[in-house]
DRENMARFI-748504 format. One record per residue (C-alpha): x, y, z; residue number from 1. Coordinates in pm, 1 decimal. Layout:
# residues N
ATOM        c1        c2        c3    k
ATOM         X         Y         Z  NUM
...
This chain:
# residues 311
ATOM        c1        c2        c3    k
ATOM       0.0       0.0       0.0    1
ATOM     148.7     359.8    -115.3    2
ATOM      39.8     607.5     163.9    3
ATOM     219.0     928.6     150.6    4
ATOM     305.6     939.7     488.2    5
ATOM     138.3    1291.1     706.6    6
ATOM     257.9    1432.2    1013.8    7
ATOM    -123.1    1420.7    1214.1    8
ATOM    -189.1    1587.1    1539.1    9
ATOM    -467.6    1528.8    1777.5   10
ATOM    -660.4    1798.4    1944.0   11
ATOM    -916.8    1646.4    2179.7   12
ATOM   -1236.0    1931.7    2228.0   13
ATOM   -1464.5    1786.9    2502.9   14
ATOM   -1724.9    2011.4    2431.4   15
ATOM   -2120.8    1907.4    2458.2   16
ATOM   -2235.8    2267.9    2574.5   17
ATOM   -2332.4    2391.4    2274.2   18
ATOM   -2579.7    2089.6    2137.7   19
ATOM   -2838.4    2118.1    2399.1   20
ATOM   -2764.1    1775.1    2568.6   21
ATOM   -2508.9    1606.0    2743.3   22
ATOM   -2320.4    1334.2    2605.0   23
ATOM   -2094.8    1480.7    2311.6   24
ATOM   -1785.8    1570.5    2557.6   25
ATOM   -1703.7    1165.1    2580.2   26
ATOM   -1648.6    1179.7    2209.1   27
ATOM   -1259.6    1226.2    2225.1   28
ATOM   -1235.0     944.1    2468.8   29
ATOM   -1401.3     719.3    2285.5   30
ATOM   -1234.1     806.3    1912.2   31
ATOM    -898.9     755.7    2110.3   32
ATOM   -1071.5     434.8    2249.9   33
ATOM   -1189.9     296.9    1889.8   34
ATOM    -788.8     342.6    1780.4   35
ATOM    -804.9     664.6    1569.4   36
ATOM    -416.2     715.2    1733.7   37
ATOM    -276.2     335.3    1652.5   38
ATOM    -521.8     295.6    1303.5   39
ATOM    -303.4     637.5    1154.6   40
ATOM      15.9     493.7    1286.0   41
ATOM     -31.0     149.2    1127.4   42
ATOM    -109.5     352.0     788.6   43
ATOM     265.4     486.4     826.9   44
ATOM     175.2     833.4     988.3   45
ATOM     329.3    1067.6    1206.0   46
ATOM      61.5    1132.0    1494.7   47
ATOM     121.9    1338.2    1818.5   48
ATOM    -162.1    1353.4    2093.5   49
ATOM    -185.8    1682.4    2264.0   50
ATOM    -490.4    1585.3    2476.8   51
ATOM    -827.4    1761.3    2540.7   52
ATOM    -819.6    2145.1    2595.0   53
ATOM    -891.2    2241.7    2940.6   54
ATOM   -1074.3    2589.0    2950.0   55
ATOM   -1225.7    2772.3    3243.1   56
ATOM   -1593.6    2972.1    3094.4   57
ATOM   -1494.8    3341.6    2920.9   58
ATOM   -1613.8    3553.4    3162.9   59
ATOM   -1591.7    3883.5    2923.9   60
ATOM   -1833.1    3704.4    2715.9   61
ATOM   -2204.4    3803.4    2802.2   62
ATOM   -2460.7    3565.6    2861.5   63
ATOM   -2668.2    3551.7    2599.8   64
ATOM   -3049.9    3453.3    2557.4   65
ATOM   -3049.6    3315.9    2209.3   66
ATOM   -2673.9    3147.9    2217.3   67
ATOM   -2690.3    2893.7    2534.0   68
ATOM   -2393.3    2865.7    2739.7   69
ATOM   -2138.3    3108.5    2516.8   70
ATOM   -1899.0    3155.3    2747.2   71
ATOM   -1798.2    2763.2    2790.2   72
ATOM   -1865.3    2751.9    2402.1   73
ATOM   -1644.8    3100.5    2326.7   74
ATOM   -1324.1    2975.7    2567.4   75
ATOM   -1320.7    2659.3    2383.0   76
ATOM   -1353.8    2903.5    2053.5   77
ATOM   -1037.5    3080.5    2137.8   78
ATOM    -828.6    2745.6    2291.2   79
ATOM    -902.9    2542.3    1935.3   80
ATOM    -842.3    2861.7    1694.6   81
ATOM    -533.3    2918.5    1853.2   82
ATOM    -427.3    2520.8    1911.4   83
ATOM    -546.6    2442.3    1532.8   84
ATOM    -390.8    2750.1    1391.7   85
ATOM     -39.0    2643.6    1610.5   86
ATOM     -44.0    2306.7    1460.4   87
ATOM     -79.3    2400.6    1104.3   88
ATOM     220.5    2687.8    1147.0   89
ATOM     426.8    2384.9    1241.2   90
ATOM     363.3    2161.5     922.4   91
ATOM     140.8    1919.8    1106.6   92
ATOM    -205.9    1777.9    1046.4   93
ATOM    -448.4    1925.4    1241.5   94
ATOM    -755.4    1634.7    1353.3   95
ATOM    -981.9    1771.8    1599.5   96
ATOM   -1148.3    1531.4    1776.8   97
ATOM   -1488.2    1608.6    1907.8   98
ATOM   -1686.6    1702.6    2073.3   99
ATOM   -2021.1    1900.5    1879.0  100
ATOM   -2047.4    2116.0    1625.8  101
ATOM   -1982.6    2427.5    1770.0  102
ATOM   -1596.4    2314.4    1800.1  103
ATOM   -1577.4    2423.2    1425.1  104
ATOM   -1555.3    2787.2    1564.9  105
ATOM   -1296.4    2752.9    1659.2  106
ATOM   -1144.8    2486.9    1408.5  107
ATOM   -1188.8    2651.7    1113.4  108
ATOM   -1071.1    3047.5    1219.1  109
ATOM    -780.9    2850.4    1292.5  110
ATOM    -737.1    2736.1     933.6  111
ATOM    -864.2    3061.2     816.5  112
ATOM    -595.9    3265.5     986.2  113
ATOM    -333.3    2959.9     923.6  114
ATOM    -452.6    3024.9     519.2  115
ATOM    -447.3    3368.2     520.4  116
ATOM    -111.5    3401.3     627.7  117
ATOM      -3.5    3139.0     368.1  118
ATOM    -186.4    3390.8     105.0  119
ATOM    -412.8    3092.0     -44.4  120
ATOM    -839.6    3055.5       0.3  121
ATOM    -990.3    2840.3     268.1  122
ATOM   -1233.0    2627.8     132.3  123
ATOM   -1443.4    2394.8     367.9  124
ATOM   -1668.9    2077.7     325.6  125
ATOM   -1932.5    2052.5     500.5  126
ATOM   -2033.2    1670.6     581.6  127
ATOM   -2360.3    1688.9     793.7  128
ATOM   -2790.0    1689.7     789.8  129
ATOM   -2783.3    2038.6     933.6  130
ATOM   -2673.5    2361.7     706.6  131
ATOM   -2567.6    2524.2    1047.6  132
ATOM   -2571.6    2835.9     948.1  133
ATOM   -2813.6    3004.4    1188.3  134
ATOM   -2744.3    3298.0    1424.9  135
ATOM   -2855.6    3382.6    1748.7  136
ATOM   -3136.6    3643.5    1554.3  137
ATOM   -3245.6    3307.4    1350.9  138
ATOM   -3186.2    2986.8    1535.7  139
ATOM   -3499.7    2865.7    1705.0  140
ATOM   -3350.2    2688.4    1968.8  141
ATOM   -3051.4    2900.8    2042.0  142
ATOM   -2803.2    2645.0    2063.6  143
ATOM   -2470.9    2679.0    1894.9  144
ATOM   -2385.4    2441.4    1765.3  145
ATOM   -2612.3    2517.6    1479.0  146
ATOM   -2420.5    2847.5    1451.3  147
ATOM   -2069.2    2774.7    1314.1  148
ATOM   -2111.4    2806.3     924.0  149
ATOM   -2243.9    3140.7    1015.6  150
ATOM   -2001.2    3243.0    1274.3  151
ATOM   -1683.2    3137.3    1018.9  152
ATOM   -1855.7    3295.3     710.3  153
ATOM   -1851.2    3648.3     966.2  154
ATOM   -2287.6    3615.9     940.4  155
ATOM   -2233.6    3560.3    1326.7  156
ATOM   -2071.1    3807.5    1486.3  157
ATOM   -2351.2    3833.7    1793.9  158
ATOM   -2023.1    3871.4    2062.1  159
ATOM   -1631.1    3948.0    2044.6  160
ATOM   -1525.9    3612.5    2046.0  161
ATOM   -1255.8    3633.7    1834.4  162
ATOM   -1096.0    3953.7    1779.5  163
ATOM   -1243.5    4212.7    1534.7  164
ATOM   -1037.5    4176.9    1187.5  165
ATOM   -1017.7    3814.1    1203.5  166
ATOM   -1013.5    3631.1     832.1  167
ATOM   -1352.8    3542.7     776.3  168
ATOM   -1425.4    3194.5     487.7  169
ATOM   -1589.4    3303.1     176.7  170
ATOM   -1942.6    3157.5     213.9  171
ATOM   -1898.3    3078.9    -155.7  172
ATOM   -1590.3    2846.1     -64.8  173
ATOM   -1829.4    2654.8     153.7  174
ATOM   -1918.7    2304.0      26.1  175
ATOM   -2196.3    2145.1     241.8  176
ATOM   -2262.6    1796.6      98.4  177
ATOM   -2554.1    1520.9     234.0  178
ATOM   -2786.4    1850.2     379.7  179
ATOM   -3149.6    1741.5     486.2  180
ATOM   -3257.8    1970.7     782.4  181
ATOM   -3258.0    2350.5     710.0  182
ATOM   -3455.3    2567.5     898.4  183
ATOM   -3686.2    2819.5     708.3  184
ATOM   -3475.1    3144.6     763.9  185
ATOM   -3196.8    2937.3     750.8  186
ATOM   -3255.5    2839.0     400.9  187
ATOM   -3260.9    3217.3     281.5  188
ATOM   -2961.5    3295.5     465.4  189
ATOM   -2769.8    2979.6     285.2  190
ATOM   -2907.8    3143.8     -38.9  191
ATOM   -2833.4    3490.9       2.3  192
ATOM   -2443.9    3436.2      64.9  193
ATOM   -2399.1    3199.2    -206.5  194
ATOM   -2322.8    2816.6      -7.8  195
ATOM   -2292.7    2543.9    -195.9  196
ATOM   -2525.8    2272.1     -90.3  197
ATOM   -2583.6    1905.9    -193.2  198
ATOM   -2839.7    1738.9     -15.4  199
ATOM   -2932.3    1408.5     -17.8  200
ATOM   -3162.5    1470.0    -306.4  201
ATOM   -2856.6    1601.1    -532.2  202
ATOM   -2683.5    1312.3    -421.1  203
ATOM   -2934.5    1066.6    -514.3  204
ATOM   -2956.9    1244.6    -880.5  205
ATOM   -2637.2    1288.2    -935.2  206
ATOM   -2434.2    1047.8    -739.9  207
ATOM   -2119.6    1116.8    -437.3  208
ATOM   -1864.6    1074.4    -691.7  209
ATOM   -1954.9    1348.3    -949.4  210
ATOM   -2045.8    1606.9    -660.4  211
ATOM   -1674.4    1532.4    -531.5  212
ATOM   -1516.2    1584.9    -825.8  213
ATOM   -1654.8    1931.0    -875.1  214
ATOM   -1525.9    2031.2    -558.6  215
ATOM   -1228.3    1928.8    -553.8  216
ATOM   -1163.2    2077.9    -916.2  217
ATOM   -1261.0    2405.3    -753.9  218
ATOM   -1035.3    2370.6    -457.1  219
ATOM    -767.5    2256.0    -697.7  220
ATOM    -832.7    2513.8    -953.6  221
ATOM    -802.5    2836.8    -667.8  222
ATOM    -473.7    2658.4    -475.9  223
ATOM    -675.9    2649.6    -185.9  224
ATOM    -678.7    2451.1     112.7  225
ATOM    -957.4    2227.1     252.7  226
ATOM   -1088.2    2185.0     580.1  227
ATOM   -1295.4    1881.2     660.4  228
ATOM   -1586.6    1913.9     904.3  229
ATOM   -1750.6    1572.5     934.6  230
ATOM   -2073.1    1501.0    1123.8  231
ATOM   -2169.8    1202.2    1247.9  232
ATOM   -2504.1    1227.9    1155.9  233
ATOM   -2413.5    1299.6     806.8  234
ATOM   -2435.9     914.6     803.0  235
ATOM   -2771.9     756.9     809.4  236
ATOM   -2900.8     672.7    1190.1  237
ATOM   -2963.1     319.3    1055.2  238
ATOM   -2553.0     325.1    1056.2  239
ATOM   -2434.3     519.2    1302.2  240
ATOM   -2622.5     578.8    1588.0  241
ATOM   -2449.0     758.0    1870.5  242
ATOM   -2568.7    1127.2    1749.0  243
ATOM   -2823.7    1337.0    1941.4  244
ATOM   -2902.0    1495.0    1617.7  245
ATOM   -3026.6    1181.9    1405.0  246
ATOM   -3201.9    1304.2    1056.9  247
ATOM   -3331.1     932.9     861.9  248
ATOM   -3227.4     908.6     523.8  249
ATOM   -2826.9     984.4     520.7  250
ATOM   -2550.4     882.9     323.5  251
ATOM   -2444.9     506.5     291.4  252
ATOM   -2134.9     356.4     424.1  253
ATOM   -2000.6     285.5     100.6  254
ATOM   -2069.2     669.7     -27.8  255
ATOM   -1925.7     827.7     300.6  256
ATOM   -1619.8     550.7     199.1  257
ATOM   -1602.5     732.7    -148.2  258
ATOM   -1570.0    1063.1     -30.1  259
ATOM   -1282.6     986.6     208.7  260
ATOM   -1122.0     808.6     -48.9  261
ATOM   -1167.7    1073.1    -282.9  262
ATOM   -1063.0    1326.9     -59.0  263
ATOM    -726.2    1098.0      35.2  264
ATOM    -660.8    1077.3    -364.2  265
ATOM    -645.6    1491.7    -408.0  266
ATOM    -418.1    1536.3    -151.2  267
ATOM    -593.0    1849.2     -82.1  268
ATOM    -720.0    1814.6     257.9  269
ATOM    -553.2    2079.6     535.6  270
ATOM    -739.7    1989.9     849.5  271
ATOM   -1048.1    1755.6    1007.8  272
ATOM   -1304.1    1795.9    1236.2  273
ATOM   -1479.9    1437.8    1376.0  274
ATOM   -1784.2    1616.9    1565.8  275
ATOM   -2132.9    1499.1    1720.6  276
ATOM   -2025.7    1176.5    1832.6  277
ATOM   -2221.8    1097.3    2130.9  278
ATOM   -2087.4     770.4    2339.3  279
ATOM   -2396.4     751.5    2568.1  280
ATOM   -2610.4     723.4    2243.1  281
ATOM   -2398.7     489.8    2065.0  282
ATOM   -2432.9     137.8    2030.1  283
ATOM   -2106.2     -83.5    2181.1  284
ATOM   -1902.1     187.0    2029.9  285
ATOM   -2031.4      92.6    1710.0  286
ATOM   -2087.8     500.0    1555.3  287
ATOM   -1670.6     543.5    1686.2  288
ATOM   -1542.2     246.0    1528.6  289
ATOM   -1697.1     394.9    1178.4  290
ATOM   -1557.2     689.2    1238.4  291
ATOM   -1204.7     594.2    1268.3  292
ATOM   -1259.9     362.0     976.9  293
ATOM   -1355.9     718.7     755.6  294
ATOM   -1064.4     891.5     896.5  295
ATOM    -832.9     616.0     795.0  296
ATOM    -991.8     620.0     431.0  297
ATOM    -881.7     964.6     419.6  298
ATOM    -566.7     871.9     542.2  299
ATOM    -460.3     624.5     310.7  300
ATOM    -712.4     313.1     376.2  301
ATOM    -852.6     159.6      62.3  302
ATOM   -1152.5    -144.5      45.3  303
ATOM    -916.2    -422.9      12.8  304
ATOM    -697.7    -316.8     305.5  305
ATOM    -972.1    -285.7     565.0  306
ATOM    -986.8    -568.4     808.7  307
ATOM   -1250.0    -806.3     867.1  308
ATOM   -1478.0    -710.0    1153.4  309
ATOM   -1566.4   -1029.2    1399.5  310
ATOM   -1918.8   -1109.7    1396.5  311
């Protein structure tokens, strides 16, 4: 097997406060529990483990009606922009290990200010059911992690977070691919800035492999780099269970296989996010054991080197 051979560091983000229910912040555990570590090492790669950020709540943050628990969610903003942006400035692999949604925050103005500095675009791709582009002045449940899109677009900016002047992702460089819950304001937000979004009925019509080809020609085509912000319930329920966000009628093992694998083949990807795993949910560790097997796809894996599974 030909791997190129990446220098991968962990980032563990135990964060569950901004889904709404508890749960999420055993997701590092159990990734580093289902072998994410050992499965990248036996593919040939580098991988260091800095461990789970440890924050204390932002206490210049406000609280704040319509975005539940901001200041736990806003520390853990500022610890993973600065840890992800750190990592890529040394050459390494950032792969944040989550943790929800709201971690991406923080992930991706990391990336942003890592790709700014290298003067090249930021694209990201968007694996989940939910756009997540909502604001506190849209969301109907206030909960943030249905805020990120928004929040690294710059269609967020409901508290100083991050300082003013940060580099923002061009909502246009935003590929969100197996979509199938958008809330109604949500939708005309997503339209208005220009998103790119595939949902499940665009990849029923036109299949996984043709939608990931046109994005990665773009990427290719601008230079860019590409972060990877994968949700587990961008798989179907039916496959992976342990989510607190489960939307029936998501993507296939075999087409969430073909996007890592196409994704591995570019050689384009920058960064990863493994987010919305919820252990307490899960069944025998069943949802982390499929996510390790996508991140080594993406890392190298193909079909015929994936071990059998005992019954």
């Amino acid at each position: 097997m030909n791997v190129q051979s990446r220098s991968v560091t962990l980032i563990g983000a135990p964060l569950e406060e901004g889904s709404g229910r508890r749960g999420a912040a055993m997701g590092p555990a159990a990734l580093r529990i289902a072998g994410v570590d050992q499965t990248l090492i036996d593919l040939g790669h580098d991988v260091a483990d800095n461990g789970d950020l440890r924050i204390v709540p932002a206490m210049d943050l406000p609280n704040h009606s319509k975005a539940h628990n901001l200041r736990i969610v806003g520390a853990f903003t500022r610890a993973l922009e600065s840890s992800v942006y750190d990592v890529a400035a040394s050459g390494r692999f950032p792969l944040i290990l989550g943790g929800d949604h709201s971690l991406s925050m923080g992930s991706v103005s990391g990336m942003a200010r890592y790709a700014a500095g290298k003067g090249r675009p930021l694209f990201v791709l968007w694996l989940d059911a939910h756009a997540d582009f909502n604001s506190p002045a849209t969301s109907p449940s206030g909960n943030i992690h249905g805020m990120p899109v928004a929040f690294f677009c710059g269609e967020a900016e409901f508290a100083e977070i991050l300082p003013k002047g940060r580099p923002f992702v061009d909502p246009k460089h935003v590929f969100q691919v197996g979509i199938r819950s958008v809330d109604a304001r949500e939708r005309e937000e997503i339209h208005e800035h220009g998103v790119n979004v595939f949902d499940m009925r665009a990849i029923d019509e036109q299949g996984i492999g043709a939608i990931m080809r046109h994005i990665l020609d773009v990427v290719a085509k601008a230079d860019g780099l590409l972060h990877v912000s994968l949700d587990l319930d961008f798989l179907d329920p039916d496959i992976a269970p342990g989510v607190g966000t489960t939307v029936p009628g998501g993507a296939t093992f075999r087409e969430a296989h073909l996007v890592m694998e196409m994704l591995s083949d570019s050689g384009l990807v920058s960064s990863l996010d493994l987010v919305e795993l919820n252990p307490f949910l899960d069944d025998r560790g069943k949802s982390a054991r499929i996510l390790v097997e996508l991140t080594a796809s993406l890392f190298g894996r193909r079909i015929f080197d994936r071990p059998t599974r005992a019954a």
